[in-house]
C-alpha positions, 0 to 999 in steps of 0.5 A: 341543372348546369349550366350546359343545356343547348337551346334551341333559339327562334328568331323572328319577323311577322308583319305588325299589322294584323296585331293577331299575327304576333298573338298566334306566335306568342300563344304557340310559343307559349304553349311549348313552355318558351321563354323570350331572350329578347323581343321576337328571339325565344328559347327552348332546351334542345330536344327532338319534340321542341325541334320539330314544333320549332320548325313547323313554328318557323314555317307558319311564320313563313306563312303569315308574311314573315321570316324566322330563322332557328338556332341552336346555341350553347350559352358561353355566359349567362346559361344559369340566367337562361335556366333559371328563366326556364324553370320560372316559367314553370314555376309560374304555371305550377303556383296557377295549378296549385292555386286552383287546385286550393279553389277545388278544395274551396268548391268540394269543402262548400258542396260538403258543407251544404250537403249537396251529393248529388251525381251530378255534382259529382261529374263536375268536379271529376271533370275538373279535377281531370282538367288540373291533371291534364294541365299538370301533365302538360307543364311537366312535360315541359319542365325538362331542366327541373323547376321546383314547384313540381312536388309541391303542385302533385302534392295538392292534386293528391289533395283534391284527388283524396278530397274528391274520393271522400265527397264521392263516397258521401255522394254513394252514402246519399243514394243508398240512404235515399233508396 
């Protein structure tokens, strides 16, 4: 990705005290994929979604006590730095799925190796494995500017997808066996 994204900058002032004030910003920023440029001065690639939950960031600032103004900017130096920051940041959120996703394989290669093929193992790991996919939909709706650990975090929830489809059907085999 060149060095030509236009970011959307948010700076901003809340009261120190209560320290959950800071958190609930910092959880929020968190959540749109933000990176800090410096302390209380966060960026995004500019697009019409980021503006809005920007803006609506700024406002509940506003509400908690304290002031935040949004920018938007063009990096005359350093816009490589900025992206590169970005796409680590993903790449961060990529190696924790991937890592979870090898713990699911864990937990499927266990239940198999004690035969455990119930229904209601089963659902568990589905729900878990629905989880992973949720979370890997959120990242990459994120990674706008093309982090790397995408391809290979897709490839390891196709691995436990084909995981959980084998173990599905050892846990169909189990029932009709038992019926």
């Amino acid at each position: 990705m060149s060095e030509s994204v236009t970011w959307l900058l948010l700076a901003y002032r809340i009261p120190s005290e209560p320290s959950r004030l800071r958190a609930t910003v910092w959880r929020r920023l968190k959540a749109l994929g933000a990176i800090y440029v410096q302390n209380s001065v966060a960026a995004l690639p500019e697009d019409s979604a980021a503006e809005r939950a920007l803006r609506a960031l700024r406002a509940e600032i506003g509400q908690l006590g304290g002031t935040a103004q949004l920018l938007r900017a063009d990096a005359l130096v350093g816009g490589a730095d900025l992206v590169s920051s970005y796409n680590a940041a993903r790449d961060e959120e990529y190696t924790e799925i991937a890592s979870r996703c090898r713990d699911f394989l864990a937990e499927i290669d266990k239940e198999t190796a004690e035969q455990h093929f119930t229904y209601s193992e089963l659902e568990e790991n589905d729900e878990d494995l629905t989880k992973l996919r949720s979370w890997f939909d959120k990242v990459t709706a994120r990674d706008r500017l093309g982090a790397s650990g995408r391809d290979t975090t897709a490839k390891a929830l196709e691995d436990c997808t084909a995981a959980l489809n084998v173990f599905a059907d050892a846990v169909y085999a189990a029932d009709t066996d038992g019926a």
